[in-house]
C-alpha positions in Angstrom: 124.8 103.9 108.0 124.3 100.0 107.2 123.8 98.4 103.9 120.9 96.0 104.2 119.7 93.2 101.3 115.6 94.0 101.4 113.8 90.1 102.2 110.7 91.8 101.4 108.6 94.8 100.6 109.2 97.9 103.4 106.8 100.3 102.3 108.8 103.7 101.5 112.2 101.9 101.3 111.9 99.2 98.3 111.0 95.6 97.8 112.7 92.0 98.0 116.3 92.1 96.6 116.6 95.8 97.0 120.4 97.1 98.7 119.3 100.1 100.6 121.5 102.1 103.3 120.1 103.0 106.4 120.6 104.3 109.9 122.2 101.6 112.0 119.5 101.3 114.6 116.7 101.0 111.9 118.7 98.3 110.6 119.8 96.0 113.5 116.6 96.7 115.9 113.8 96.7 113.2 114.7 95.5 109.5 117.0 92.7 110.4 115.2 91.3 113.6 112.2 91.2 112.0 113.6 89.4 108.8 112.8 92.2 106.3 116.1 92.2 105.6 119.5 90.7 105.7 123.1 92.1 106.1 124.4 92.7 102.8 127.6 91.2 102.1 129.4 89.4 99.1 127.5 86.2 99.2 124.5 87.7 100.1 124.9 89.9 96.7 124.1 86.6 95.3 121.3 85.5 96.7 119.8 89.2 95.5 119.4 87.4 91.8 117.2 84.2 93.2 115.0 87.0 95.1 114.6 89.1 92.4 114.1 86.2 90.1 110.8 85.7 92.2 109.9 88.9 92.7 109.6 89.5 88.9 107.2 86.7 88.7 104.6 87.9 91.7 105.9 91.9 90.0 102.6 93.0 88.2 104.0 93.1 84.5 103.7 97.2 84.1 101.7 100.4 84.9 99.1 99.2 82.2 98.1 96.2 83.7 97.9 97.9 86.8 95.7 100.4 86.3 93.3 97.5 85.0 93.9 96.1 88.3 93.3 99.8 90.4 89.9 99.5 88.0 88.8 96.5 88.8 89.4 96.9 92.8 87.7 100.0 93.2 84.7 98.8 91.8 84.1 96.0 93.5 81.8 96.5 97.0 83.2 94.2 99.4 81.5 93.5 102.3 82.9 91.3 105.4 80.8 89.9 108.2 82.7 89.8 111.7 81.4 89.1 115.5 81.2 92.3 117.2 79.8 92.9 120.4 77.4 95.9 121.4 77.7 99.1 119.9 79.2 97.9 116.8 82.8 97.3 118.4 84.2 94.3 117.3 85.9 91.6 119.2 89.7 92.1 118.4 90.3 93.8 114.5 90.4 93.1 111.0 93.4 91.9 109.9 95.0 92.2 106.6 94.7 88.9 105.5 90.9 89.2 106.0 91.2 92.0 104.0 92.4 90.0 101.1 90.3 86.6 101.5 87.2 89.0 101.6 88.6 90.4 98.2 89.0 87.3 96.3 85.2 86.2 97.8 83.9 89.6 96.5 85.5 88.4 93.2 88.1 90.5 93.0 91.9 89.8 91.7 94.6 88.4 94.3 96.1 90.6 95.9 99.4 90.0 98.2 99.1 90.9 101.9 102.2 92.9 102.0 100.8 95.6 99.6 97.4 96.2 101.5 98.0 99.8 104.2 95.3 99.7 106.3 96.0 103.2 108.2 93.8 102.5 111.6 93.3 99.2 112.6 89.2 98.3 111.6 87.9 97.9 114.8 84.4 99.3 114.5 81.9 97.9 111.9 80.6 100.4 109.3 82.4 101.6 106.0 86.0 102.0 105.7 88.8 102.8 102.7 91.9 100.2 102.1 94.6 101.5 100.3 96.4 98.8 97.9 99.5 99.3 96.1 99.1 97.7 93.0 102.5 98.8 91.6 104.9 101.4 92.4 103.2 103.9 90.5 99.7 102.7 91.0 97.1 103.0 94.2 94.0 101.7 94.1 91.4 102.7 97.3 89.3 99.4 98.2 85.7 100.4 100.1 85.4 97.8 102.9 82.2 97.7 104.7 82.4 96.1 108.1 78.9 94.1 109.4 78.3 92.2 112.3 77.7 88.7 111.5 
């Protein structure tokens, strides 16, 4: 097992400032490489306050506010116009960040990237469901419907 300072959120593991133990090949081929995290040592215990310092100011304050949040995402009917070829395939998929531009242009809150699962990659137009965690506690299920432009 390896002890590993979390950079940022790992879905199922924690978020940015975390110490977590895990396997050593999770660790060194995945987390670390792939700057998600950082080896934790005594220094590096230090940084932890600066991250979390940050982290509480993107944090959404608490479950209340969330659930405002989950309300006011659900509703919304966000629609995204992408090229797609014949038969409604697209040309490559959408990507997350599209995902959260065409949120704020539906007029819907901001929503950070790292918190948006999309489970398959959107690669067909039509409607599909985005799953947004809005706080640890709190999931809110965006409909997304894909047209060709």
């Amino acid at each position: 097992m390896m002890k590993l300072i979390l950079t940022q959120e790992v879905a199922g593991l924690g978020g940015p400032g975390d110490i977590v133990e895990v396997k050593d090949g999770y660790g060194r081929n995945y987390l670390v490489p792939r700057g998600a995290a950082i080896r934790w040592t005594r220094g590096g215990e230090r940084q932890i306050t600066s991250i979390k310092r940050g982290r509480e100011v993107r944090e959404v304050r608490d479950v209340g506010s969330a659930q405002d949040i989950k309300g006011q995402l659900e509703k919304l009917r966000v629609t995204m116009p992408v090229r797609a070829g014949g038969g409604g395939r697209l040309f490559g998929s959408v990507t997350v960040a599209d995902i959260v531009a065409a949120v704020e242009k539906a007029g819907g809150p901001s929503v950070d990237k790292r918190r948006v699962e999309v489970g398959q990659p959107i690669k067909t137009v039509g409607a599909h469901q985005v799953t947004v965690r809005v706080h640890p506690e709190v999931t809110a299920t965006v409909s997304l419907e894909v047209v060709p432009e």
